[in-house]
The first five atom37 places (N, CA, C, CB, O) and aatype in JSON, in Angstrom:
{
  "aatype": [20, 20, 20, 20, 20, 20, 20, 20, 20, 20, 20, 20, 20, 20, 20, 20, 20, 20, 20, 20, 20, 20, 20, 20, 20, 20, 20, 20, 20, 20, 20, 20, 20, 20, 20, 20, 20, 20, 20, 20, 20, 20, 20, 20, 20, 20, 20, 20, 20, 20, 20, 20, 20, 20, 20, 20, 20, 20, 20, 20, 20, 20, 20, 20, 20, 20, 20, 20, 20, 20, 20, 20, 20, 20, 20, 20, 20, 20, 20, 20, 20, 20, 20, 20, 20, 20, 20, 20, 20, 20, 20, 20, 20, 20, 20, 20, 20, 20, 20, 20, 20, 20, 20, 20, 20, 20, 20, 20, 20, 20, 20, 20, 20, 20, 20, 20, 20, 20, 20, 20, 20, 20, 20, 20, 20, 20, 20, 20, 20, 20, 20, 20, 20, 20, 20, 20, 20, 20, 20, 20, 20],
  "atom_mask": [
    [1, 1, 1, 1, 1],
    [1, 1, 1, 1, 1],
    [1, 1, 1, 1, 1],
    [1, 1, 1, 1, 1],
    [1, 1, 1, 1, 1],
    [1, 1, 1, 1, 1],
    [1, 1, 1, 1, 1],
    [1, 1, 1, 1, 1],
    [1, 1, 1, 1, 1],
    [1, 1, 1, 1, 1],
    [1, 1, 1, 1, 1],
    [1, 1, 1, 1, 1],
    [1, 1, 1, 1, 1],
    [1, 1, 1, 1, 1],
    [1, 1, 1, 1, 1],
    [1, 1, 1, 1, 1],
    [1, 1, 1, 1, 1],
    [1, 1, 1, 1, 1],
    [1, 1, 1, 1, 1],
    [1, 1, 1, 1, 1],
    [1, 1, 1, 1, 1],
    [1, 1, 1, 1, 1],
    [1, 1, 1, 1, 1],
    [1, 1, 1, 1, 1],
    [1, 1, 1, 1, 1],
    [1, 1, 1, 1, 1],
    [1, 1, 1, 1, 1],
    [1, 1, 1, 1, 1],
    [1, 1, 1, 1, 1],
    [1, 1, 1, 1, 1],
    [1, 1, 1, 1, 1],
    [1, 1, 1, 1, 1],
    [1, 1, 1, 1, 1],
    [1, 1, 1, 1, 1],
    [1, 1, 1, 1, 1],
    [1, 1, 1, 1, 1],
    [1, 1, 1, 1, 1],
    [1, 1, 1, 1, 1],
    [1, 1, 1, 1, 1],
    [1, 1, 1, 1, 1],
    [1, 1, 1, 1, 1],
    [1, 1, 1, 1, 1],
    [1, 1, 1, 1, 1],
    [1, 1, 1, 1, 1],
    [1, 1, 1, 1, 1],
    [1, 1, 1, 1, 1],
    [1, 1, 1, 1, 1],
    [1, 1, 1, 1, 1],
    [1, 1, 1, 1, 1],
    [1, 1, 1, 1, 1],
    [1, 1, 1, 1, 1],
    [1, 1, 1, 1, 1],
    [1, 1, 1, 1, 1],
    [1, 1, 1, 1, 1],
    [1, 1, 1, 1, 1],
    [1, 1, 1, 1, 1],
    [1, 1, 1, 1, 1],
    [1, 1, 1, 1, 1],
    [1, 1, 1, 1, 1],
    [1, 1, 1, 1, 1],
    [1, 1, 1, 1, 1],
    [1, 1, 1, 1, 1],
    [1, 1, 1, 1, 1],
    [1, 1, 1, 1, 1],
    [1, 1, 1, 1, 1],
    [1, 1, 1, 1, 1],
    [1, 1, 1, 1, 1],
    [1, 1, 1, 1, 1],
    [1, 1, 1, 1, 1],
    [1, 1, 1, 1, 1],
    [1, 1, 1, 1, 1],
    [1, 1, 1, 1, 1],
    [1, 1, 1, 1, 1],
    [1, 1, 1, 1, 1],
    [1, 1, 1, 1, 1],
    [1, 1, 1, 1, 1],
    [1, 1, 1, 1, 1],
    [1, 1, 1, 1, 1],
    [1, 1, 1, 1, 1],
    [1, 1, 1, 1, 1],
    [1, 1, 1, 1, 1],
    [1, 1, 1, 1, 1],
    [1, 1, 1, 1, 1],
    [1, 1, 1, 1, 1],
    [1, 1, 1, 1, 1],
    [1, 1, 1, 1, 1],
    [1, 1, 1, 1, 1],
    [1, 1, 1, 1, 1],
    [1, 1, 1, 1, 1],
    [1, 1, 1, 1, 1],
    [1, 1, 1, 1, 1],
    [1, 1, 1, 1, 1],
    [1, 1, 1, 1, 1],
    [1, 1, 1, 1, 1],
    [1, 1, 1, 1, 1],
    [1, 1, 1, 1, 1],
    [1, 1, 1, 1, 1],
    [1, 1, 1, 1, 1],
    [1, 1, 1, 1, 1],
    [1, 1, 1, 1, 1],
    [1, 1, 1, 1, 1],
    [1, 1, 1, 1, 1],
    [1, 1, 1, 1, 1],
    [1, 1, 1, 1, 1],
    [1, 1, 1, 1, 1],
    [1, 1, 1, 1, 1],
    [1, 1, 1, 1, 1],
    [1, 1, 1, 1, 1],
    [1, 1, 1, 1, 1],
    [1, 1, 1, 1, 1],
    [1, 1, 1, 1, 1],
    [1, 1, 1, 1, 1],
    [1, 1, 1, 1, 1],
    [1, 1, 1, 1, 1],
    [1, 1, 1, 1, 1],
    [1, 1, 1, 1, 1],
    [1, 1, 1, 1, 1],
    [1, 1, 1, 1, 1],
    [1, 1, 1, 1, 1],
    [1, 1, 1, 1, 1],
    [1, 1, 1, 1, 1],
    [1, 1, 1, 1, 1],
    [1, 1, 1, 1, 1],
    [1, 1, 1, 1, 1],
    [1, 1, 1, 1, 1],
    [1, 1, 1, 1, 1],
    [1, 1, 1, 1, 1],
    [1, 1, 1, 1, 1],
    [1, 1, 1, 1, 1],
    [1, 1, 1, 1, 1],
    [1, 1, 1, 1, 1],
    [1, 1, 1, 1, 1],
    [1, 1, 1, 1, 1],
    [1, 1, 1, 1, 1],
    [1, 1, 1, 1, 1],
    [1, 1, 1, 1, 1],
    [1, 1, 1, 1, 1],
    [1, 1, 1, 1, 1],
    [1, 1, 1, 1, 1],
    [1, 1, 1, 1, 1],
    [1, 1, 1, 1, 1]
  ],
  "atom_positions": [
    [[6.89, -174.75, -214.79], [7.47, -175.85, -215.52], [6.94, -177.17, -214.96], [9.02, -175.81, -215.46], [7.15, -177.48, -213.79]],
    [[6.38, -177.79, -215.63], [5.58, -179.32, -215.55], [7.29, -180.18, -215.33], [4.36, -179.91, -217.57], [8.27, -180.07, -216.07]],
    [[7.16, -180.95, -214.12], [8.02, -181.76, -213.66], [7.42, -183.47, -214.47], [8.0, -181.54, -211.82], [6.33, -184.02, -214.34]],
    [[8.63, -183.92, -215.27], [8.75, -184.88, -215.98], [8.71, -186.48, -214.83], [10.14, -184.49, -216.86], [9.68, -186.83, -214.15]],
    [[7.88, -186.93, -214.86], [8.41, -188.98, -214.05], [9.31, -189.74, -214.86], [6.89, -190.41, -214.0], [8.83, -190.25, -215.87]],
    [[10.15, -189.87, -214.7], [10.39, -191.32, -215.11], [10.29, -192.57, -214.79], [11.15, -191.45, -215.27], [10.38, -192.82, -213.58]],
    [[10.1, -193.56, -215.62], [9.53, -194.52, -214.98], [10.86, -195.88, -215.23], [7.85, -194.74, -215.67], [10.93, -196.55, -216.26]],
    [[11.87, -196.04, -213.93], [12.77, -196.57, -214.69], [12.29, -198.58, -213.81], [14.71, -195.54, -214.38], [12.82, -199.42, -213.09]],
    [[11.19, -198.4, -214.46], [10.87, -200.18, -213.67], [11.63, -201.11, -214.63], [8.85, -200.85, -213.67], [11.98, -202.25, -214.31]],
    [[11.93, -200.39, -216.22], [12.28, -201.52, -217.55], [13.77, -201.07, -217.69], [11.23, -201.28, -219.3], [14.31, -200.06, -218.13]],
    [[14.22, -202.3, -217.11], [15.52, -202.79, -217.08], [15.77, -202.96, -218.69], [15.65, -204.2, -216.15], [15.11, -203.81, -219.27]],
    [[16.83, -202.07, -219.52], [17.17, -202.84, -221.28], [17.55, -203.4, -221.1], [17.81, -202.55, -222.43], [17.41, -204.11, -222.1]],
    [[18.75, -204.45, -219.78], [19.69, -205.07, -219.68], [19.07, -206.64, -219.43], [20.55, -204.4, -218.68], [19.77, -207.65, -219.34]],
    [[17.53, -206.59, -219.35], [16.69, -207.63, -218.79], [17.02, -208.53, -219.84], [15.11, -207.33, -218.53], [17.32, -208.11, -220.96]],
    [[16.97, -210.02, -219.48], [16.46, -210.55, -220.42], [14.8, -211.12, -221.23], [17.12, -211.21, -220.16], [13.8, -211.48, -220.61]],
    [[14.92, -211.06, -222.45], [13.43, -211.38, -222.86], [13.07, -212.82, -222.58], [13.16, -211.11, -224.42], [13.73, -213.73, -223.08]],
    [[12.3, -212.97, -222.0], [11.83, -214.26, -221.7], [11.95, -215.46, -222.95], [10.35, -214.02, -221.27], [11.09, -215.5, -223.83]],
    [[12.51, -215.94, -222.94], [12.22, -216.9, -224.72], [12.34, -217.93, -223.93], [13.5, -216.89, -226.42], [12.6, -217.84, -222.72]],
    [[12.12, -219.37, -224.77], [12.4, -220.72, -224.6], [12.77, -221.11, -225.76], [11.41, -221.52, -224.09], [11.98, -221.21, -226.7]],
    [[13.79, -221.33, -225.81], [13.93, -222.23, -227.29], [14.58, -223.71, -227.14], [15.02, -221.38, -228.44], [15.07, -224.39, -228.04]],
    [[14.43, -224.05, -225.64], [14.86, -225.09, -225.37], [14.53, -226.63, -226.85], [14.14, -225.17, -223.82], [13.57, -226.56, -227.61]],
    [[15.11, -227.3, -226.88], [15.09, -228.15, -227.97], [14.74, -227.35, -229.33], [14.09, -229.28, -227.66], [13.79, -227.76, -230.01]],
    [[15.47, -226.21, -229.76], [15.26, -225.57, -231.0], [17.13, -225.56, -231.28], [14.21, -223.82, -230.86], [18.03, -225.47, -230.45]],
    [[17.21, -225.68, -232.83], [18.72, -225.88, -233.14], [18.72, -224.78, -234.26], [19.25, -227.58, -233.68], [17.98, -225.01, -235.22]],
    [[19.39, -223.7, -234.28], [19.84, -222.64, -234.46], [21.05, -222.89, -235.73], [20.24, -222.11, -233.07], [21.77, -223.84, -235.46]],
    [[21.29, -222.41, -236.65], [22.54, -222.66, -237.02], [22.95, -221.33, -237.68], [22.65, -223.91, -237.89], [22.3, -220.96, -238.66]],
    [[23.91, -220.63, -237.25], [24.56, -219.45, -237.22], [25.64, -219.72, -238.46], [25.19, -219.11, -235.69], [26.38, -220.71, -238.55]],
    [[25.56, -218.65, -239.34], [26.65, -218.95, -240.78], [27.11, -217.6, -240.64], [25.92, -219.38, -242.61], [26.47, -216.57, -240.89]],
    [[28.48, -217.73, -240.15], [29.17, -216.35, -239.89], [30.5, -216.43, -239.89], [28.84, -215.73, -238.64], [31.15, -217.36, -239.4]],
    [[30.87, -215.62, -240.37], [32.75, -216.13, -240.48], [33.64, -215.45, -239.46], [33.61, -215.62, -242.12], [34.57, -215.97, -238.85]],
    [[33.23, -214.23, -239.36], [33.5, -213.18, -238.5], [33.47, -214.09, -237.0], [32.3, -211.82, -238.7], [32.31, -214.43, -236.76]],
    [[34.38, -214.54, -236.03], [34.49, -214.92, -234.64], [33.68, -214.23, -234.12], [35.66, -214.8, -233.99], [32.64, -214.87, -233.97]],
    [[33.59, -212.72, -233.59], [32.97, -212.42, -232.55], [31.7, -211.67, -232.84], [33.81, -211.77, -231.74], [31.2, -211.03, -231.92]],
    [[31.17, -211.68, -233.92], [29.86, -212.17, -234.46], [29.23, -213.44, -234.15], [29.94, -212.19, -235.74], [28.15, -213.75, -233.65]],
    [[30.43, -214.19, -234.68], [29.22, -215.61, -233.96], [29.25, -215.65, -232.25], [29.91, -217.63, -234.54], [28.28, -215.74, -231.5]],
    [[30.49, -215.56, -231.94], [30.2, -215.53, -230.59], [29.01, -214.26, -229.66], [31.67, -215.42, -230.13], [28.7, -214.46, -228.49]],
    [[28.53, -213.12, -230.39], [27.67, -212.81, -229.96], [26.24, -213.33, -230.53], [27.93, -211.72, -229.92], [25.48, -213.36, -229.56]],
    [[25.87, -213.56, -231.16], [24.97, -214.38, -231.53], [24.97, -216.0, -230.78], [25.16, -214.36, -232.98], [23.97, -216.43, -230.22]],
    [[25.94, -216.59, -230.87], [25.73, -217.96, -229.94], [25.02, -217.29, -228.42], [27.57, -218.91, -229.58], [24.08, -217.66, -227.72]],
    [[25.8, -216.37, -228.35], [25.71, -216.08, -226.35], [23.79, -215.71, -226.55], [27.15, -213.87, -225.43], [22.91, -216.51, -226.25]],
    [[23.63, -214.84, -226.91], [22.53, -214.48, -227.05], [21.29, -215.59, -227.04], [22.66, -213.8, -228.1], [20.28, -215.6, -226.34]],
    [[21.82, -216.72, -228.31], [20.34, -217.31, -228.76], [20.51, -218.99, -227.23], [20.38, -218.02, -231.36], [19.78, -219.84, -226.72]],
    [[21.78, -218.57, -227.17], [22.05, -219.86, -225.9], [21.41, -219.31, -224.41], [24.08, -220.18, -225.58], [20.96, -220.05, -223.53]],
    [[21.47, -217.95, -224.37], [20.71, -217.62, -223.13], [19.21, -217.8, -223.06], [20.95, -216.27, -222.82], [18.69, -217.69, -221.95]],
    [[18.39, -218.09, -224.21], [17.49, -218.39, -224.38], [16.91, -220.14, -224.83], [17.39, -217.43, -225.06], [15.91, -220.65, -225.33]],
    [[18.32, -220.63, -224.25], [18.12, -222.26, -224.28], [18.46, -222.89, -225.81], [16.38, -222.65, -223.86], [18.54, -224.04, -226.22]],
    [[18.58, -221.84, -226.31], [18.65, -222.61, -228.07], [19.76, -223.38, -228.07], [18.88, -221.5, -229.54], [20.51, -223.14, -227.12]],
    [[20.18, -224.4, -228.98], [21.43, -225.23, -229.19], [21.59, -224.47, -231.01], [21.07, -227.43, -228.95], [20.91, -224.26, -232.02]],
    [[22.89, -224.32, -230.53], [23.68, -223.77, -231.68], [24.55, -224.1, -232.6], [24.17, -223.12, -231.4], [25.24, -224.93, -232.01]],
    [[25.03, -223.98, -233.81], [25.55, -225.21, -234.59], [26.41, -223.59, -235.52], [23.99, -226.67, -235.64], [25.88, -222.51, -235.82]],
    [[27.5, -223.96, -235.67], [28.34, -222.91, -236.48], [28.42, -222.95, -238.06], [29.76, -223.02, -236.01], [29.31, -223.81, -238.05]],
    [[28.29, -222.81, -238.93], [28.58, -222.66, -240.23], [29.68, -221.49, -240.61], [27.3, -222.44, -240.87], [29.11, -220.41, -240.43]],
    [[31.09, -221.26, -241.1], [31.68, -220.31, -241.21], [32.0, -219.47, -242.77], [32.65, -220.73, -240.53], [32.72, -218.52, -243.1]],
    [[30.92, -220.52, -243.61], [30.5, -220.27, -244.67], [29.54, -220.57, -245.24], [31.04, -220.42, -245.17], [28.76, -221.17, -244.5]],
    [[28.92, -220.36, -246.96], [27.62, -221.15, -247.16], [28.01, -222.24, -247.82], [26.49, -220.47, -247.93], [27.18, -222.9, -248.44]],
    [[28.9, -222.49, -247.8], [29.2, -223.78, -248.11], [29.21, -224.86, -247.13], [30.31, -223.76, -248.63], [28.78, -226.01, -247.17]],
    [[29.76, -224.24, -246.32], [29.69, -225.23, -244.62], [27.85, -225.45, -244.43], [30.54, -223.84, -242.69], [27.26, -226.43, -243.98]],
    [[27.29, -224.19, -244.93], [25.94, -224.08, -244.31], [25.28, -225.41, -244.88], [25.08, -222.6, -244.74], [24.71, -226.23, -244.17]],
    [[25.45, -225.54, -246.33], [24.4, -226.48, -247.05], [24.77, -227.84, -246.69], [24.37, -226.35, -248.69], [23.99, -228.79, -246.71]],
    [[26.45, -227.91, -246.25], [26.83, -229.29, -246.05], [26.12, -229.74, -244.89], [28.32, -229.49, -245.89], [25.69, -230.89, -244.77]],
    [[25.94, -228.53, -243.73], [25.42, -228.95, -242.66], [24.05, -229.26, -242.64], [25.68, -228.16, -241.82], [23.69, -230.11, -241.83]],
    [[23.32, -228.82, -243.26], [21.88, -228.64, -243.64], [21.52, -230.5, -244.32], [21.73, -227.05, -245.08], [20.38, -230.97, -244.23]],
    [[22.28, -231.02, -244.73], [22.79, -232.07, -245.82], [22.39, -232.84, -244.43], [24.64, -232.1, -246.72], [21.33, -233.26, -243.96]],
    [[23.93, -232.79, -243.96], [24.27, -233.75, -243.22], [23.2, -234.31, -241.71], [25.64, -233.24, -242.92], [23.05, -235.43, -241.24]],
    [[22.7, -233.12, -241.33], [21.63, -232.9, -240.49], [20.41, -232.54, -240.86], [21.92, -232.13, -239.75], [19.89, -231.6, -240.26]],
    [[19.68, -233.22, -241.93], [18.05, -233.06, -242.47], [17.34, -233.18, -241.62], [17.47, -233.93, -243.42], [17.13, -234.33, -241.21]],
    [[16.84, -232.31, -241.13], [15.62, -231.94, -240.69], [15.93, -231.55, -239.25], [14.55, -233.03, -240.87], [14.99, -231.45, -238.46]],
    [[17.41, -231.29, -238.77], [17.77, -231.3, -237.6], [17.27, -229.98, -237.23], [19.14, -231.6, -237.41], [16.56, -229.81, -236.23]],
    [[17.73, -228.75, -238.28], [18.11, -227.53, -238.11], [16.47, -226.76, -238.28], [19.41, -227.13, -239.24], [15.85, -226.77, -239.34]],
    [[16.15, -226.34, -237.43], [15.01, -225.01, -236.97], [15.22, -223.71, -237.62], [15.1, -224.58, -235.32], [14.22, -223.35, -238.25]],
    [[16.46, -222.69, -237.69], [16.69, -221.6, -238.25], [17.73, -221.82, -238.5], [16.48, -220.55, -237.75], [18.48, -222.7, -238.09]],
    [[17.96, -220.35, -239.81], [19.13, -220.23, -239.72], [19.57, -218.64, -239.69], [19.64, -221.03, -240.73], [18.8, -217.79, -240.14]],
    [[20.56, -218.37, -239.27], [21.03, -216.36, -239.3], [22.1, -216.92, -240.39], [22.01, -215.19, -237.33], [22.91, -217.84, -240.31]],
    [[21.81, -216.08, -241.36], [23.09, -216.14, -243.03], [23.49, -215.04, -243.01], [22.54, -216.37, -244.82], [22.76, -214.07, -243.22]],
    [[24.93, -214.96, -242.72], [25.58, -213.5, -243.38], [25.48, -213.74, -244.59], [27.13, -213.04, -243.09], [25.42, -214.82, -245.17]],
    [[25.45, -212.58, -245.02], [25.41, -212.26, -246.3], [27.08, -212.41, -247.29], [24.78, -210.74, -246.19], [27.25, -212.83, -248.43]],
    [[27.86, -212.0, -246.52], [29.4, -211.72, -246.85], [29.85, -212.28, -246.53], [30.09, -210.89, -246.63], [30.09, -211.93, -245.37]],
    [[30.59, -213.79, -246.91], [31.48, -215.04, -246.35], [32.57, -215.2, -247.64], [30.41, -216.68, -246.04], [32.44, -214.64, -248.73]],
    [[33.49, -215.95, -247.3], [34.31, -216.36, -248.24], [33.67, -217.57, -248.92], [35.61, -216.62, -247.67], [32.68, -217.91, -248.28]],
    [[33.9, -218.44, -250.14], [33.65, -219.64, -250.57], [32.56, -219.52, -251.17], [33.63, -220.58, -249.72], [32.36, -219.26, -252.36]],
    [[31.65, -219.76, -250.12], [29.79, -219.08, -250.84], [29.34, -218.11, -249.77], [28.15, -220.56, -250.97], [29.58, -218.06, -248.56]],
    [[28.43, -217.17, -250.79], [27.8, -216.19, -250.15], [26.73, -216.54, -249.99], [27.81, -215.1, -250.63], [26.27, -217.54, -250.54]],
    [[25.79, -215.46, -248.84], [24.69, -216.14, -248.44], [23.3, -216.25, -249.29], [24.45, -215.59, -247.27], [22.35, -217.0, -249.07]],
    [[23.46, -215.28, -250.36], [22.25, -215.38, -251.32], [22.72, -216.87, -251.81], [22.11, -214.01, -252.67], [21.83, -217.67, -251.51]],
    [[23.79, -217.51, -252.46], [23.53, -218.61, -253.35], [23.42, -219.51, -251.96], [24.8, -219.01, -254.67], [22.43, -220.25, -252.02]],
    [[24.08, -219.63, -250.88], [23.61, -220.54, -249.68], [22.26, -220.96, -249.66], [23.8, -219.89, -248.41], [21.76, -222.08, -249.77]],
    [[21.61, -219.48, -249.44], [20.15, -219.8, -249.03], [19.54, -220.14, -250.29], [19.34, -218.58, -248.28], [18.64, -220.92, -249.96]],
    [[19.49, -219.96, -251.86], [19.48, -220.52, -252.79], [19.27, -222.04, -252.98], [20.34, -220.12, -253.16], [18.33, -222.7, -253.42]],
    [[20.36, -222.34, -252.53], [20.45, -224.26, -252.36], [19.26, -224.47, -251.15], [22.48, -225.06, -251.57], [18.11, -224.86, -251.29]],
    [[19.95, -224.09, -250.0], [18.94, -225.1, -248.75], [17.65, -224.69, -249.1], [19.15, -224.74, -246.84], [16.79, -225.57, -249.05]],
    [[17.15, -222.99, -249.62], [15.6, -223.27, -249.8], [14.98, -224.3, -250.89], [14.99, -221.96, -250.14], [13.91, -224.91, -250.81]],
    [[16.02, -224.33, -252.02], [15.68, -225.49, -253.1], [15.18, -226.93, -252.36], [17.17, -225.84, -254.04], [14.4, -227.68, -252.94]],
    [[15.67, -227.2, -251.09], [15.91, -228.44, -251.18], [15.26, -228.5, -249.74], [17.45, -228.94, -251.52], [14.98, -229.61, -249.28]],
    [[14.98, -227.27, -248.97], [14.15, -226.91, -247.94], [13.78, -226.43, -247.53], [14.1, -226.95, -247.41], [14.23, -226.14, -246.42]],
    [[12.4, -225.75, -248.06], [11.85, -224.97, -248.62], [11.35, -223.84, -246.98], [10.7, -225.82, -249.68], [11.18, -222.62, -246.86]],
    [[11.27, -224.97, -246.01], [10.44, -224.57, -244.35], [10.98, -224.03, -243.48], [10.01, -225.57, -243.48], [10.64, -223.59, -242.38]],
    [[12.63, -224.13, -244.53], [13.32, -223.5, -242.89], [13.79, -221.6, -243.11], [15.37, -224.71, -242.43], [14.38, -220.85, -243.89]],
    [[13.02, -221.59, -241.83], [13.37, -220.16, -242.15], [14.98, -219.29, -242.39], [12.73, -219.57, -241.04], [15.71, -219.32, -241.4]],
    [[15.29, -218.88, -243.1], [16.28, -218.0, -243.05], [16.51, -216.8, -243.05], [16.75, -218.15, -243.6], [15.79, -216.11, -243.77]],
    [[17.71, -216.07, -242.14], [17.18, -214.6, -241.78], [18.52, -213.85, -242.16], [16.64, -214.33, -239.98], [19.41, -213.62, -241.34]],
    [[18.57, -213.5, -243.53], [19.74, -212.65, -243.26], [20.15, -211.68, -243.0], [20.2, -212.59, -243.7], [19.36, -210.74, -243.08]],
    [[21.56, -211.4, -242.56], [22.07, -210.14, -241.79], [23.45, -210.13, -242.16], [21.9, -210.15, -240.14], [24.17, -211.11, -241.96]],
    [[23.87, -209.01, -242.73], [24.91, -208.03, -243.22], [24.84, -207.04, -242.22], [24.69, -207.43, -244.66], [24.11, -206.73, -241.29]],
    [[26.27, -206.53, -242.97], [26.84, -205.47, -242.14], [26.77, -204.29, -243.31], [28.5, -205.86, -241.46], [26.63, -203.15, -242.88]],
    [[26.83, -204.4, -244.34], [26.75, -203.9, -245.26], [25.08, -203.34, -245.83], [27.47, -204.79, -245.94], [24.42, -204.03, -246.61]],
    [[24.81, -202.6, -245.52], [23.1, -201.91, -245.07], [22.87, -201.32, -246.14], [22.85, -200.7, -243.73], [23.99, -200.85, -246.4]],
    [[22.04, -200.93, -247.17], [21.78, -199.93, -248.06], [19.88, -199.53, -248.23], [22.55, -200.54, -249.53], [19.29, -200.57, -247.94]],
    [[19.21, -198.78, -248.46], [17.92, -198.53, -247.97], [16.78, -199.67, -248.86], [17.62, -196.78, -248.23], [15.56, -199.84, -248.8]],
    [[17.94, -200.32, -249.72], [16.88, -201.4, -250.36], [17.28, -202.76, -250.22], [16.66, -201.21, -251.9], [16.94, -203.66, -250.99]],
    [[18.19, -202.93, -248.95], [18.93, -204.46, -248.65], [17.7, -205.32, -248.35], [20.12, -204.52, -247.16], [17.59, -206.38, -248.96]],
    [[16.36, -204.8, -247.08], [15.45, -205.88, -246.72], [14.85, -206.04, -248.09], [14.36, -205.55, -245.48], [15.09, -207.14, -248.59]],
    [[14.06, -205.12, -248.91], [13.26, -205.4, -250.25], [14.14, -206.51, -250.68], [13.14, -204.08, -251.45], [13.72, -207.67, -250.75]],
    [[15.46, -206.13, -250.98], [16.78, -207.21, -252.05], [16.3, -208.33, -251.34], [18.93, -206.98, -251.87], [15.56, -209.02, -252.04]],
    [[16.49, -208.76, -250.13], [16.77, -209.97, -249.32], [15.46, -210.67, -249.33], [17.3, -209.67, -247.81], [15.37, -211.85, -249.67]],
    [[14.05, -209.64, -248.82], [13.21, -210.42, -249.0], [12.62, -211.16, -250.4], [12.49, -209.83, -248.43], [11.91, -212.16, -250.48]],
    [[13.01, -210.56, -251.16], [12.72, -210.66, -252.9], [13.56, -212.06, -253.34], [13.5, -209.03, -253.94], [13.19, -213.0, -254.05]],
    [[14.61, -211.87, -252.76], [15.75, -213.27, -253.27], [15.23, -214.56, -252.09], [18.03, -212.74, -252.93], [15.62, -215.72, -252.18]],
    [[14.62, -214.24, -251.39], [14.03, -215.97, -250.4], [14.2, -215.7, -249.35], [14.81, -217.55, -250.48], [13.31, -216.16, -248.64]],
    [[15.21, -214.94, -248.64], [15.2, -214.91, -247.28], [13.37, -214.97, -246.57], [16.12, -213.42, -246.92], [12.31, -214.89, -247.19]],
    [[13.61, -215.15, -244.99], [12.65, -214.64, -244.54], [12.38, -213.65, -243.75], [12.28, -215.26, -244.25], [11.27, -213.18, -243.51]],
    [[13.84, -213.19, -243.16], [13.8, -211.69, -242.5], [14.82, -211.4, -242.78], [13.59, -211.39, -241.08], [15.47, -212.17, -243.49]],
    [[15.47, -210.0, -242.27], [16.58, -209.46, -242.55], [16.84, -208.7, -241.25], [16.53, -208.68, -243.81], [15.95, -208.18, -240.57]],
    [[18.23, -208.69, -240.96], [18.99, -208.01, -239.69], [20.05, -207.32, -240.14], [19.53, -208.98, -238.61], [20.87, -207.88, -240.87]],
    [[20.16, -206.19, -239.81], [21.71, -205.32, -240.02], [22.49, -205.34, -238.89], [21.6, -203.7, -240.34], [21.92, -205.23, -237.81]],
    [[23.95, -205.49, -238.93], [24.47, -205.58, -237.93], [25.01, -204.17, -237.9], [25.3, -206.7, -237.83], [25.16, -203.57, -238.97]],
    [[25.43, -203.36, -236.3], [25.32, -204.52, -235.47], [23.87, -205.12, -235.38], [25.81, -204.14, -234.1], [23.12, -205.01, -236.36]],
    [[23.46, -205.74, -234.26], [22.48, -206.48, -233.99], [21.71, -206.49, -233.22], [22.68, -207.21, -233.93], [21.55, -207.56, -232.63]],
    [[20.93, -205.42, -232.87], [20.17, -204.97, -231.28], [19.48, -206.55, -230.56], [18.45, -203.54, -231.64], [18.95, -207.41, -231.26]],
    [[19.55, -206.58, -230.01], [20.16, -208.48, -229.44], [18.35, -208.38, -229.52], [21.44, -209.03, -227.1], [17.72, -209.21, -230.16]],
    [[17.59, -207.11, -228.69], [15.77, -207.18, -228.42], [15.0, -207.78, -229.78], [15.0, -205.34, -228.14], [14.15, -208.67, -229.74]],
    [[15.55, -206.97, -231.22], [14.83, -207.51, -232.32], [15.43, -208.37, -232.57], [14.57, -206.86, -233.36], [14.62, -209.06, -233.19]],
    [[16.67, -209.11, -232.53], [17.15, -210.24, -232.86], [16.15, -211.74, -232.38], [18.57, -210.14, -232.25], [15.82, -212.75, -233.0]],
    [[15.82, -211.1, -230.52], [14.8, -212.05, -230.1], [13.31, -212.03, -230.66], [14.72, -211.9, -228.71], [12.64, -213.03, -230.93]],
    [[12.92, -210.68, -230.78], [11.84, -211.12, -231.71], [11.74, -211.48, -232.82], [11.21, -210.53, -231.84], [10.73, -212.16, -233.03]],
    [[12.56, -211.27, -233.88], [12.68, -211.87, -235.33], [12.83, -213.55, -234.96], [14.22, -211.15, -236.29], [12.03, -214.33, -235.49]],
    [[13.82, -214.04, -234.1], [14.17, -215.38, -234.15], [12.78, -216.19, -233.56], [15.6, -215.62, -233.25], [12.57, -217.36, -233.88]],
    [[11.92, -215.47, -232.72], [11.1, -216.18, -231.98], [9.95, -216.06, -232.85], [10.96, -215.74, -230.54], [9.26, -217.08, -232.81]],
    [[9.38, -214.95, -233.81], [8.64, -214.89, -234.67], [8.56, -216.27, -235.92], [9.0, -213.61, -235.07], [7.59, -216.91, -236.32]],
    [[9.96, -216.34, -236.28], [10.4, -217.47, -237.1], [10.58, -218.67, -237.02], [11.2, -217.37, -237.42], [10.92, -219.52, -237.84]],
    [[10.17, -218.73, -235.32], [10.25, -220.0, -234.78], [8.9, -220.64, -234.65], [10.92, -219.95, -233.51], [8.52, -221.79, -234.87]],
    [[8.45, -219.89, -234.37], [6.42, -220.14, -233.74], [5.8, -220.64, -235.23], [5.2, -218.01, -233.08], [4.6, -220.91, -235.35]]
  ]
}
């Protein structure tokens, strides 16, 4: 029997190196401890974070802060407005900023749906925090 190595040098618990120092994030999530894992996450990587708890909050904020906001993570499922007509408006009106949405609600043709309606990526929650950093840092560069 061939004796197996493992090689345990890769810590999952590491963090990924990012900088997003002076990058402003704005998280549209209604769900509390959704956003609070998402704030913790994109803040350990220096980002400044801005809450939206709907898409209605989202576009006001988007409004009120032109040209402030770098990304955005859109749930899909909010009260007031949902995130397809959210991202609807701000891409109308701004066309550069990336948006990435993420549901909890998964079906095998949600990324096709999402990418087809404007988004620019798509996340299912939960949220494996590793692709979260590469999707956000991909969308950032």
């Amino acid at each position: 029997m061939k004796k197996i190595e493992k090689d345990y040098s890769y810590d999952s618990r590491r963090q990924p190196e990012y900088d997003w120092n002076n990058r402003v994030v704005l998280i549209t999530e209604d769900e509390e401890v959704n956003f609070f894992y998402l704030k913790t996450l994109l803040q350990k990587a220096d980002a400044t974070v801005i809450r939206a708890k709907n898409g209605k909050e989202a576009v006001d904020i988007i409004t009120r802060y032109e040209g402030a906001i770098d990304l955005i993570l859109m749930d899909l499922n909010m009260p007031v407005m949902d995130g397809y007509e959210a991202m609807r408006i701000i891409k109308s009106k701004h066309p550069s900023i990336p948006i990435i949405a993420q549901t909890a609600y998964t079906m095998n043709n949600d990324r096709h749906k999402c990418l087809e309606a404007g988004f620019n990526d798509y996340i299912a929650k939960p949220i494996n925090r590793l692709a979260l950093y590469r999707m956000v840092n991909e969308n950032l560069s």
